[in-house]
Legacy VTK file of the C-alpha trace (Angstrom):
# vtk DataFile Version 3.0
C-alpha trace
ASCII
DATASET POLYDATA
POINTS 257 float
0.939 -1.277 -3.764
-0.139 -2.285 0.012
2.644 -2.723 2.259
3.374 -5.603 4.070
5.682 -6.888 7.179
8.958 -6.591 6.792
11.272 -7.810 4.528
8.758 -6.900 1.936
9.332 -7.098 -2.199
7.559 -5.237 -4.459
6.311 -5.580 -8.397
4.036 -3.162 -9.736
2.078 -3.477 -13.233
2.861 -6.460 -15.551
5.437 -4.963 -16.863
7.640 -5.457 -13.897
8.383 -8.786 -12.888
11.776 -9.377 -10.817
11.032 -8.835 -7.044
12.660 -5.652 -5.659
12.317 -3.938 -2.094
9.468 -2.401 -0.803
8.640 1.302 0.537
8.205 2.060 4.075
11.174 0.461 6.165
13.566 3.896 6.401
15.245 2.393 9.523
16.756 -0.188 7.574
18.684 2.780 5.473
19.976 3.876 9.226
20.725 0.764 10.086
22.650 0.249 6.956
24.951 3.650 7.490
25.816 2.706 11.159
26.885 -0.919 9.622
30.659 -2.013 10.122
32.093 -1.919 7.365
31.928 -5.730 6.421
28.549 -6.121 7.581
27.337 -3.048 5.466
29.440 -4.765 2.390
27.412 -7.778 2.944
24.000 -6.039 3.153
25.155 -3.669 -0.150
25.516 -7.709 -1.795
22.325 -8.523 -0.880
20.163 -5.535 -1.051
22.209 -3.604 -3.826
18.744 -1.611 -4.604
18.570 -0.620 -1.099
22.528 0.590 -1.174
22.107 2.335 -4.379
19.529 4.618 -2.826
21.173 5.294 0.149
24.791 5.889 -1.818
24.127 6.709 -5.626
27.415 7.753 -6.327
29.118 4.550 -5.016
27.133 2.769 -7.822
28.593 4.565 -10.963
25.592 7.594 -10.762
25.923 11.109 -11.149
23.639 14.038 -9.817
21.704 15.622 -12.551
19.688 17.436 -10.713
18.406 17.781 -7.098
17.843 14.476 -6.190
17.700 12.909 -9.483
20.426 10.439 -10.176
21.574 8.994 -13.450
24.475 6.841 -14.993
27.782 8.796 -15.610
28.880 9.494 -18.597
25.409 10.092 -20.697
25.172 12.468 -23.398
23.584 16.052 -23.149
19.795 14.830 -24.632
20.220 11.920 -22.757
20.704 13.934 -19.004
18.178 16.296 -20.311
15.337 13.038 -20.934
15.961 12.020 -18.067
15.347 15.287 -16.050
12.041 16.289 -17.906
10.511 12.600 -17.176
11.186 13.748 -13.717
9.956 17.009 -13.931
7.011 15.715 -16.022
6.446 12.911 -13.214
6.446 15.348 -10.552
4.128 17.612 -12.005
1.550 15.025 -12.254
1.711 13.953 -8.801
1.784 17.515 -7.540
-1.607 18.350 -9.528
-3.510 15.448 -8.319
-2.608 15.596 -4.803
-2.392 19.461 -5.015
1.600 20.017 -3.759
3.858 17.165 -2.632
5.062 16.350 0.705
7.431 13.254 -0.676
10.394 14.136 -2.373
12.024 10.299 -3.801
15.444 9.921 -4.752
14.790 8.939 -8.511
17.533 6.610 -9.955
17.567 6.736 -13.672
19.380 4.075 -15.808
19.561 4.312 -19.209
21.396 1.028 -19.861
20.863 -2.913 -18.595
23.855 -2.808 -17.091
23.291 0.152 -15.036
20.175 -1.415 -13.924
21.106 -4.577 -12.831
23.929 -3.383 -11.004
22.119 -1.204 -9.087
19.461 -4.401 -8.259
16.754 -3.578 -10.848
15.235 -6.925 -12.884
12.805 -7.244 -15.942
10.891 -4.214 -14.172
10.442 -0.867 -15.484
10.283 1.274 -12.071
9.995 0.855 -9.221
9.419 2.956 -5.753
12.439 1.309 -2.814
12.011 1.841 0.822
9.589 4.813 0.259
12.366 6.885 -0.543
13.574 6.371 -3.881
12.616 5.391 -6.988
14.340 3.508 -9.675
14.069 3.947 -13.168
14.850 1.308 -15.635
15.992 1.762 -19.699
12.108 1.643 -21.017
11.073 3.302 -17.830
12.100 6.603 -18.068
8.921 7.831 -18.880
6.591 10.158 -17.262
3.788 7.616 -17.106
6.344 4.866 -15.280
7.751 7.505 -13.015
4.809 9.342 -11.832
3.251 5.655 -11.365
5.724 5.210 -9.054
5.998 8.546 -7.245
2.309 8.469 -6.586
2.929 5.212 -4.451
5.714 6.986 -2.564
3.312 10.139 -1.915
0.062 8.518 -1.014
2.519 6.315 1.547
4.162 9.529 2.205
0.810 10.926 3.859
-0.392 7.848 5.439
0.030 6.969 9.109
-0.343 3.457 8.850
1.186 1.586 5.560
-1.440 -0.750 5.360
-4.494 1.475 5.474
-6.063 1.460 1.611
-5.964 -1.948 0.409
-3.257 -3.048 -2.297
-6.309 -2.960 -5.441
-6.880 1.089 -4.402
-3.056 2.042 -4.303
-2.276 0.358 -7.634
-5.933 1.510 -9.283
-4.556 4.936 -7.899
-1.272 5.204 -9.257
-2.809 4.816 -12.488
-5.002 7.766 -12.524
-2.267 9.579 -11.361
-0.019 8.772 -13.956
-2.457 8.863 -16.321
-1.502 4.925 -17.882
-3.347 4.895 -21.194
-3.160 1.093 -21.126
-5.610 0.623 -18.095
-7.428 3.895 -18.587
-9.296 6.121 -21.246
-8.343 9.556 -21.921
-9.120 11.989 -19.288
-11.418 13.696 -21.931
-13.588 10.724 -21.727
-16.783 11.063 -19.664
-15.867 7.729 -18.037
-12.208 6.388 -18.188
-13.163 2.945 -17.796
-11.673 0.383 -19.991
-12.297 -2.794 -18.139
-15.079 -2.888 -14.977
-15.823 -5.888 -12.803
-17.948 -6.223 -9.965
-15.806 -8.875 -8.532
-13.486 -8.423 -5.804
-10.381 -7.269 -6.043
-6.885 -7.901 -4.257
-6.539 -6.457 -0.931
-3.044 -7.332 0.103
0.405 -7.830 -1.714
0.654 -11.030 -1.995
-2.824 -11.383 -3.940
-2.195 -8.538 -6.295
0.656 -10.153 -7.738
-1.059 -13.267 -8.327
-3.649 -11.955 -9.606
-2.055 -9.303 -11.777
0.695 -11.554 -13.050
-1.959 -14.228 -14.096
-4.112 -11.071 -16.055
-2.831 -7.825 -17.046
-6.603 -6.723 -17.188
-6.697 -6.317 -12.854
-4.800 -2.840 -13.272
-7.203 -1.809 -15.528
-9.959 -3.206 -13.527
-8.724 -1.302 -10.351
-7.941 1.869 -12.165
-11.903 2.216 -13.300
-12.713 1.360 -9.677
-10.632 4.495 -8.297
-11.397 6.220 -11.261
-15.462 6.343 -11.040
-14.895 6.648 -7.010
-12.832 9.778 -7.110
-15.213 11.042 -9.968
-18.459 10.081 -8.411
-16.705 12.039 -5.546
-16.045 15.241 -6.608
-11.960 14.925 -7.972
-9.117 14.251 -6.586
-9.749 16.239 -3.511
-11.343 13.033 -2.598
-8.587 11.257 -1.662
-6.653 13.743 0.613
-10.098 13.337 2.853
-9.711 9.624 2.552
-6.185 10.212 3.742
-7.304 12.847 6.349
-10.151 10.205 7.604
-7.769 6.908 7.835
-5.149 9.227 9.465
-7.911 9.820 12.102
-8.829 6.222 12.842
-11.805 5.214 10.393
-11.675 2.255 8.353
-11.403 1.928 4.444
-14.906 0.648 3.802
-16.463 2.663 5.747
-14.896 5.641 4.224
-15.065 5.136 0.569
-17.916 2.764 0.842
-16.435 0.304 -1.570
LINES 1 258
257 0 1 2 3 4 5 6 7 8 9 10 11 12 13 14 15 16 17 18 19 20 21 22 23 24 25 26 27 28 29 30 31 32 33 34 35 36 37 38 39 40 41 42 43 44 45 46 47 48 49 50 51 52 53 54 55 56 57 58 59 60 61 62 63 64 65 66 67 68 69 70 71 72 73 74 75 76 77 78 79 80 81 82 83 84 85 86 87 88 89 90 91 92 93 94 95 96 97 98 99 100 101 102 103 104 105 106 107 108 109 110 111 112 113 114 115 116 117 118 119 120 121 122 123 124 125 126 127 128 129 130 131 132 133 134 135 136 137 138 139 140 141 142 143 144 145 146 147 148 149 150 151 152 153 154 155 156 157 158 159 160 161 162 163 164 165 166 167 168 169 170 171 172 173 174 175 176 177 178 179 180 181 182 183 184 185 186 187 188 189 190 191 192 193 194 195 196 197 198 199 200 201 202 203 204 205 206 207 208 209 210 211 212 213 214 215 216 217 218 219 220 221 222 223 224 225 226 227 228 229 230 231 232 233 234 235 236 237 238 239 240 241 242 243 244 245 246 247 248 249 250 251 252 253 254 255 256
């Protein structure tokens, strides 16, 4: 998704619906370590998404793996699901974009509980403060998590948050994970399950209007991306869209869209 000014809240497809934090506002993780102790208690109350990223551990998580982060406790399968969604997630992410330069905290929680304590909703992932993502119980899946990731990556490589407007980020994160709700298979010669000429929602606050009201406008901006980065050679498309807004040129005048 887009960014937006600060505090910012985030929901991603339909299938996530309580607010949570945005990505992008790191100093408020700095901020949050230098806290007094009381005031950081009181920011942990209301921001316990933000706190669980910064301190894992202090919310009943275990390390599973470098940087991945699950409840304690979990049997053997159940570590080892949640380290191939990762690895899975990753590896998507890394092909498209051809190597990573974001490496996310990833959260996993295989129960509500775990979830809600650590200030998830009715969501199934979602990407905090650019530097984590949570996982909920259905959303430990490679599809969810890569969905995610790819929102912390293109962000990752962008200079200014608000550069690609919030229809392009989602529609992205879509081809990336490869959702086979809003797109066809990637054998098809055009992945397009819904088109529309109209236009779609630039900033935040739009896109969850309009995507909560129709579950059709990630598919609509997933064949939008999808026939741009084709009609443009691949994927290598976008990392000269990121080179070009990096350098000072404007969205539309880039992707002509």
């Amino acid at each position: 998704m887009a960014w937006k000014r600060w505090p910012v809240w985030r929901r991603g497809p339909v299938w996530r619906r309580a607010p949570v934090w945005r990505r992008g506002r790191v100093w408020l993780l700095v901020v949050l370590a230098a806290l007094p102790i009381a005031a950081a208690a009181v920011v942990a109350v209301a921001f316990p998404s933000v706190a669980a990223t910064t301190c894992p551990t202090c919310y009943g998580l275990e390390r599973l793996a470098p940087g991945v982060y699950a409840e304690s406790g979990l049997p053997p399968d159940r570590r080892r699901q949640v380290v191939s969604t990762v690895e899975e997630a990753e590896r998507r992410v890394r092909d498209f974009y051809g190597g990573r330069q974001a490496s996310p905290r990833i959260l996993a929680c295989l129960g509500d509980r775990c979830y809600r304590r650590i200030g998830g909703g009715g969501e199934r992932g979602v990407a905090v403060l650019n530097r984590a993502v949570m996982l909920s119980p259905d959303g430990v899946d490679p599809v969810i998590a890569s969905h995610e990731m790819s929102h912390v990556e293109l962000h990752a490589r962008l200079v200014t948050d608000d550069a690609v407007p919030q229809w392009f980020d989602e529609g992205l994160a879509v081809l990336v994970s490869g959702d086979p709700r809003y797109l066809a298979p990637e054998t098809a010669a055009d992945r397009c399950l819904v088109s529309t000429d109209a236009t779609l929602p630039v900033t935040l606050d739009a896109w969850l209007r309009a995507a909560g009201a129709d579950a059709r406008t990630y598919a609509e901006a997933a064949c939008r991306v999808s026939r741009w980065v084709t009609a443009s050679g691949g994927s290598h498309a976008v990392l000269d869209l990121v080179r070009r807004l990096n350098a000072g040129e404007a969205f539309g005048a880039v992707t002509k869209m």
